[in-house]
C-alpha positions in Angstrom: -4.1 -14.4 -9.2 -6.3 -12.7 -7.0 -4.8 -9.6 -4.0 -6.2 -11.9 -1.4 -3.1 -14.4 -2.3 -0.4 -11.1 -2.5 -2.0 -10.3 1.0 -1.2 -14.1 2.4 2.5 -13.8 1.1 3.2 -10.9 2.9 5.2 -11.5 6.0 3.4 -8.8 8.3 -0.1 -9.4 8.8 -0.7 -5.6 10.4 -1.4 -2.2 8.9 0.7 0.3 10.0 -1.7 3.1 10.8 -1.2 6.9 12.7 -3.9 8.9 13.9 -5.2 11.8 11.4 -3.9 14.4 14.2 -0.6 13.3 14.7 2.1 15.2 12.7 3.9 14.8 9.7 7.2 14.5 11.8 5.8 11.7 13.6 4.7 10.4 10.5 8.0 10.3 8.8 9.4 8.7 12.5 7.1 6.1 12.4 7.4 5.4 8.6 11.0 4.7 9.4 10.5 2.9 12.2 8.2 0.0 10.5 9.7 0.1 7.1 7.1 0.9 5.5 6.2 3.3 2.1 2.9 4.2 3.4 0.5 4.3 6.5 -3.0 4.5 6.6 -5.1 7.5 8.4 -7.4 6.8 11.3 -9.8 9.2 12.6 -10.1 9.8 16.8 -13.3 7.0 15.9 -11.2 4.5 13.7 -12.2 5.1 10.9 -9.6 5.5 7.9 -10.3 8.5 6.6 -6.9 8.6 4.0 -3.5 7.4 3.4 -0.3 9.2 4.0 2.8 8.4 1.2 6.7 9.4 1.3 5.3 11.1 -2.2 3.1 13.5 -0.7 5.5 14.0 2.3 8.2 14.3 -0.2 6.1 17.1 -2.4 5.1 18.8 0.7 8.2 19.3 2.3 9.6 20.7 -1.0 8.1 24.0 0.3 7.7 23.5 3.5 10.5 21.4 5.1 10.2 23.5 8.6 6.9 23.3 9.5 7.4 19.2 9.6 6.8 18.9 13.4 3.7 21.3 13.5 1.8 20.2 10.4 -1.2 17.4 11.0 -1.1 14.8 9.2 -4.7 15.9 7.1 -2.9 18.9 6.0 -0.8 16.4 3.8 -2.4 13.2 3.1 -5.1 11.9 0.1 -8.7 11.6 1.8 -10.6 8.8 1.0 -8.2 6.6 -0.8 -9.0 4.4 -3.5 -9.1 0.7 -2.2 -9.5 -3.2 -3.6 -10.7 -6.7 -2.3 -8.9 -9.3 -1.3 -11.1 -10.9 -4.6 -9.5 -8.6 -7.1 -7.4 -9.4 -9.6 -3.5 -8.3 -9.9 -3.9 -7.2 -12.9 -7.1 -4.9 -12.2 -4.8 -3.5 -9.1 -1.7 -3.4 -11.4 -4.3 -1.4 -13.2 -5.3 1.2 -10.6 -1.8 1.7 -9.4 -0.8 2.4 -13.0 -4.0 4.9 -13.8 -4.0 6.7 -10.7 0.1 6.6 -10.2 -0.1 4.8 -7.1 2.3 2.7 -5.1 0.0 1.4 -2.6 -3.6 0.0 -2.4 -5.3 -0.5 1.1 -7.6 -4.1 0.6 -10.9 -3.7 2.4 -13.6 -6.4 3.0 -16.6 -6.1 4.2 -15.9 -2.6 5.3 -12.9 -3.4 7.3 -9.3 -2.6 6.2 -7.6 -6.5 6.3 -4.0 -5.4 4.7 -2.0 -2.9 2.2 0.0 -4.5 -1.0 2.5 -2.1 -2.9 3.6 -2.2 -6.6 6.4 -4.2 -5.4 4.0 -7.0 -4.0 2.4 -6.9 -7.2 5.5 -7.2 -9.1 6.7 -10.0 -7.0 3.6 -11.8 -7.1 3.6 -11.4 -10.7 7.2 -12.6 -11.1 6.5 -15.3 -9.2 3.7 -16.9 -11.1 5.6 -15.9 -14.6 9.0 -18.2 -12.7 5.8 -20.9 -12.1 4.1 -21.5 -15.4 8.2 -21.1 -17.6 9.1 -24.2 -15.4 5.5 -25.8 -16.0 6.1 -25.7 -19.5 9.8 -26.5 -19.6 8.8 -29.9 -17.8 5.8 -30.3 -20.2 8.2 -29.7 -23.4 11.1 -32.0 -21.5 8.8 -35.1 -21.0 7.3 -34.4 -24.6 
């Protein structure tokens, strides 16, 4: 199964992004607000230029839970974040997430960010084909 088929089962289509200047306060509002684990970093031209987790806002308000609402965003957040295609594979993803101690993967193709899965897509996704090929082969063994 390929992260281009994770990416279609998702029920939002969007990625939840901030801008690299905003702050972490804001961050953690809008992370709240959407649900969401993770939200990648724009710059003032678009680009993404990292991703911000409830890990590294976790770790850094550890030591400095007060400075929240005056901290940027860049202060906190992973630069350049590792990313996958739609083309690759769970298990490669499963892979990455695993090595690196991820929980979420921005997908890019041809240069353009087209979604985010997290751990738990990958587990579902997984799950779900597992649940597919049992009842394939209980029919197969049934009309045997």
């Amino acid at each position: 199964m390929l992260i281009k088929s994770v990416l279609e089962q998702k029920p939002r289509s969007g990625v939840i992004t901030i801008g690299v200047t905003q702050t972490v306060l804001t961050a953690i509002q809008k992370m709240c607000d959407e649900t969401v684990g993770a939200l990648l970093v724009h710059s003032e031209k678009g680009e993404t230029v990292g991703i911000l987790t409830e890990r590294d806002i976790l770790r850094f308000s550890a030591k400095r839970a007060m400075e929240l609402s005056e901290v940027p965003i860049s202060a906190v957040m992973k630069k350049n974040p590792v990313v996958v295609t739609p083309d690759t594979t769970l298990d490669q993803a499963q892979s990455i997430m695993t090595e690196k101690r991820f929980r979420h993967l921005p997908v890019v193709e041809n240069g353009k960010i087209v979604g985010m899965v997290s751990i738990g897509d990958l587990v579902k996704a997984k799950l779900t084909e597992t649940m597919g090929e049992v009842k394939h082969l209980l029919d197969y063994i049934a009309n045997a």
